[in-house]
N, C-alpha and C positions, 0 to 999 in steps of 0.2 A: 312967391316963394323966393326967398334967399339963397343964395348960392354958397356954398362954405367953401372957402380958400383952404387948399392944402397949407397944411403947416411944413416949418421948415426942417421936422422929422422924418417928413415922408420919403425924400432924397436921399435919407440917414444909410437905407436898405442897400446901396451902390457899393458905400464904403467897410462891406464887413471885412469881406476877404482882403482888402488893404490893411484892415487893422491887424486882420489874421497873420498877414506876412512879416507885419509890422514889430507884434506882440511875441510871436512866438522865440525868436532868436534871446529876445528882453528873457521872457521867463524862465529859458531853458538856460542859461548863463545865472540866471537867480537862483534857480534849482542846484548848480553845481557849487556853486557857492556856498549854499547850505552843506550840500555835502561834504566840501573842503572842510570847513568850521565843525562841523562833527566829525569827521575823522581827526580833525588835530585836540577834540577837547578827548577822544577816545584814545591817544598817544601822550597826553599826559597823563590817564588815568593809567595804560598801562607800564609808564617810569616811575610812576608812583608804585601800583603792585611788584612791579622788579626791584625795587627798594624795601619794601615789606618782606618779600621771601631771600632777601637779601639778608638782611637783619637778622629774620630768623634763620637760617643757617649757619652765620657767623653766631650769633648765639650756642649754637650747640657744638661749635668748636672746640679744643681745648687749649690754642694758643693763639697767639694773636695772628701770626703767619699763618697758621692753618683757616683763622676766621676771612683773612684778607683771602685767598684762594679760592674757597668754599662759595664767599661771597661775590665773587668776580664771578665763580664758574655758573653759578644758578642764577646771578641777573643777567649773564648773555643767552644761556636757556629760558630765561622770560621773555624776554625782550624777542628772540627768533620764532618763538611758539605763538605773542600777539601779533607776527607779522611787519612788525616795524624795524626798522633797518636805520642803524646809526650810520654816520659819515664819520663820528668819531664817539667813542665813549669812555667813560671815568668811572671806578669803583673806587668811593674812598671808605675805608674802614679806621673807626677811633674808637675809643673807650679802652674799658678795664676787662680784663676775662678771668681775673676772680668772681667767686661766686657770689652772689647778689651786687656784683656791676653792669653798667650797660656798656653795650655796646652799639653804637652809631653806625647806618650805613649811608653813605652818598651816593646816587646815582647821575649821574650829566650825561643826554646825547643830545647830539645836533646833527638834526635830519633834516634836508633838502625838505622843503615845501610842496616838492613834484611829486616824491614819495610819498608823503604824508597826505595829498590830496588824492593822489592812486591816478590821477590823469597827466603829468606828467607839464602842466600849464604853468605852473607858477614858479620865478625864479626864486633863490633863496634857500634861506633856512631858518631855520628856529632850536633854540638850544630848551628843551625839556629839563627838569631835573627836581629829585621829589629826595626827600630826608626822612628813615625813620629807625626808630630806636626799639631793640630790645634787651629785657634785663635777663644777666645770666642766672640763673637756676642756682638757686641758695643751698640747695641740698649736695651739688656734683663736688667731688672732689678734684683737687688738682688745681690749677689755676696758669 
């Protein structure tokens, strides 16, 4: 009878808990990572929506001063309600507030990276900033 030679798998059993020590710091850094990269694509989606209810409130203004105001005042109320916190931010307001013109809102912030990650790890920043338009109401009077 033959003898079978251990293979060189058999030794393999030594090295789990090295891998263990090895892998886990790897994965848990991998894992945060992802989690950074979704909270910043989740911060663009919310300067986008604070540009939409932006819009639509300069929309229902009835001067242009009043649409710049209106719109400043309900995209720092977006913006504080998703949690995201500018270092610096812009509301630009354009267009016509006759009726059936649009009106443009712009939003720009630029938030620290630490923020935006929620762990406080990464230096930097990143400037956000989303464009949207709506048309004034053909029927309202005044302009």
């Amino acid at each position: 009878m033959r003898r079978r030679r251990p293979s060189r798998g058999a030794d393999a059993g030594d090295a789990g808990p090295l891998e263990l020590v090895i892998l886990t710091p790897v994965l848990l850094a991998l894992f945060a990572l992802v989690v950074a990269f979704g909270r910043a694509t989740t911060a663009d989606t919310d300067v986008q929506h604070a540009a939409r209810v932006g819009a639509r409130a300069a929309a229902a203004a009835q001067s242009m001063g009043g649409a710049t105001a209106r719109a400043q005042e309900v995209v720092a109320e977006s913006l504080a309600g998703s949690g995201l916190s500018c270092v610096s931010r812009s509301v630009g307001v354009a267009g016509s507030m006759q009726p059936g013109g649009q009106v443009t809102v712009t939003v720009r912030c630029v938030a620290t990276l630490a923020d935006l990650t929620r762990y406080g790890l990464l230096p930097g920043s990143r400037t956000l900033s989303a464009t949207a338009t709506e048309v004034i109401d053909r029927t309202r009077g005044g302009g």
